[in-house]
FIDREN-118804 format. One line per field, with one value per residue (C-alpha): residue number from 1; residue in one letter; y, x, z. Coordinates in steps of 0.1 Angstrom, whole numbers. Layout:
# FIDREN-118804
num	c(NUM,...);
residu	c(a,...);
yy	c(Y,...);
xx	c(X,...);
zz	c(Z,...);
This chain:
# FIDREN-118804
num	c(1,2,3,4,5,6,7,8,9,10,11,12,13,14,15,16,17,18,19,20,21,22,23,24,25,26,27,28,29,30,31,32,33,34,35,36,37,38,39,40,41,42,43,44,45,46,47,48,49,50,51,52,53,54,55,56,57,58,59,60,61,62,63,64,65,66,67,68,69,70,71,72,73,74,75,76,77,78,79,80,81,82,83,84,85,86,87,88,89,90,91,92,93,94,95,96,97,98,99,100,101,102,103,104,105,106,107,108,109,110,111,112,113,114,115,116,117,118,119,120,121,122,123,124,125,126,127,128,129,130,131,132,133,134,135,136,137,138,139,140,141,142,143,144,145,146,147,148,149,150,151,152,153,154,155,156);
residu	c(x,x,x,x,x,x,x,x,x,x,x,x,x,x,x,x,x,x,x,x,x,x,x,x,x,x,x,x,x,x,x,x,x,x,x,x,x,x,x,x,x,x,x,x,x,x,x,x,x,x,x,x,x,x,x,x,x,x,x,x,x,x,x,x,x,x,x,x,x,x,x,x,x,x,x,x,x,x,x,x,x,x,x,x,x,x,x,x,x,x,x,x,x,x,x,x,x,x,x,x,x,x,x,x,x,x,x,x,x,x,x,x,x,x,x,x,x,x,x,x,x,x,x,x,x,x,x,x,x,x,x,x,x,x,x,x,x,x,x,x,x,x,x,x,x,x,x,x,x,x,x,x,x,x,x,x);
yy	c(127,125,140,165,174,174,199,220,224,236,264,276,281,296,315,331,334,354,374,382,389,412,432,435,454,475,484,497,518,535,547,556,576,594,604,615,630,646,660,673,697,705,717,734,755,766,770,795,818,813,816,848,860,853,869,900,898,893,925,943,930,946,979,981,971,998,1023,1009,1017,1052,1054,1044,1059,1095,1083,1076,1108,1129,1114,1119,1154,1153,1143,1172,1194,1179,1178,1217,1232,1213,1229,1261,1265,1239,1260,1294,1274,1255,1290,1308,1280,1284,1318,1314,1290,1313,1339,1319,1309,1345,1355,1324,1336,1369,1362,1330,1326,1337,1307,1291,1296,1265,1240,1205,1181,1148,1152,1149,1118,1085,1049,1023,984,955,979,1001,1038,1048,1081,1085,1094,1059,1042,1063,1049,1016,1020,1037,1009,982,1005,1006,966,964,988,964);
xx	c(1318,1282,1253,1254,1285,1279,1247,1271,1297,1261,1247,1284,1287,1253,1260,1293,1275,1245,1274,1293,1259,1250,1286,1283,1250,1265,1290,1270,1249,1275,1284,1251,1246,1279,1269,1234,1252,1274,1245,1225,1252,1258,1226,1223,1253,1235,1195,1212,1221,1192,1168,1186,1181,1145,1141,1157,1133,1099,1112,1115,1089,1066,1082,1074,1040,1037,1046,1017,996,1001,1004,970,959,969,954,916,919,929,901,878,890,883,851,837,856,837,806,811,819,783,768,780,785,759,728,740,758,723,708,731,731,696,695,720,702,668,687,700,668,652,680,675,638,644,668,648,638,609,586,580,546,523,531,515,518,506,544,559,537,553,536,543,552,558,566,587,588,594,587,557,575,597,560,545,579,566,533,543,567,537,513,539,541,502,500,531);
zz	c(1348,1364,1346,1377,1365,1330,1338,1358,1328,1306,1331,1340,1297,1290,1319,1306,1272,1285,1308,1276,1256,1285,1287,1250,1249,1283,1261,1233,1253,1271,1236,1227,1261,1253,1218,1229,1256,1232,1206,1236,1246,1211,1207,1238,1225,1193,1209,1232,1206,1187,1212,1216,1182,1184,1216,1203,1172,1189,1209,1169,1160,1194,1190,1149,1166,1190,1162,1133,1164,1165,1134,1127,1162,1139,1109,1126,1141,1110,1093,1116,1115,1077,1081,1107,1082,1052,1076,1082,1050,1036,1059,1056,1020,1008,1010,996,967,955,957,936,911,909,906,879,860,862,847,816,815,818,790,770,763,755,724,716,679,670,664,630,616,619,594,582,613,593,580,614,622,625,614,642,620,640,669,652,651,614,600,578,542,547,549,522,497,510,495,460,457,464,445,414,415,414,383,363);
């Protein structure tokens, strides 16, 4: 055998090698394009359904919607309602009501006077005096004690 021959045998076995290598990975992909294959129409099967589910919910969901609007469509327009009313009853009843009240509280007044005590007769006003200490308020006879107490120590 020549070494052409010899370098023949090599590139005819690396060939068939790199052949078999290559049918080998062919192989394995074909299986992997038939299981993605596989889980692609599997899921196409269940998003259908779903996709139904959430189209019919989205559709709830926009009628609820359309009803809370009107519902608060009624609401701003019974309280605006409310509020002329309000508005319209001060107005009308506001005035005569603060007159009558006043009238009413000149009367107890008027009465008031007329069954009113007749006033003490003038009494000793240093009494009701009041001593201010370290600004305090205190009544005069606490600070009169005070000064019999201090007083009595003196005479001891």
């Amino acid at each position: 055998m020549s070494g052409g021959e010899v370098a023949g045998i090599l590139v005819a076995v690396f060939w068939a090698i790199l052949v078999s290598f290559l049918a080998v990975v062919l192989v394995r992909l074909a299986q992997t394009l038939r299981a993605t294959t596989k889980l692609v129409a599997d899921v196409t099967e269940q998003a259908v359904p779903l996709l139904a589910d959430a189209s019919a919910t989205v559709r709830s969901a926009q009628t609820q919607l359309d009803k809370v609007d009107a519902i608060a469509t009624d609401v701003q327009e019974v309280t605006s309602n409310a509020s002329a009313l309000s508005t319209t009853v001060a107005s009308t009843f506001g005035g005569p009501l603060v007159k009558v009240a006043a009238f009413g509280y000149g009367v107890r007044q008027a009465l008031g006077r007329r069954t009113a005590p007749e006033p003490e007769p003038a009494r000793d006003r240093s009494a009701d005096r009041r001593t201010v200490i370290v600004g305090r308020t205190v009544p005069s006879a606490r600070g009169r004690k005070r000064d019999r107490r201090s007083s009595r120590g003196q005479k001891d």
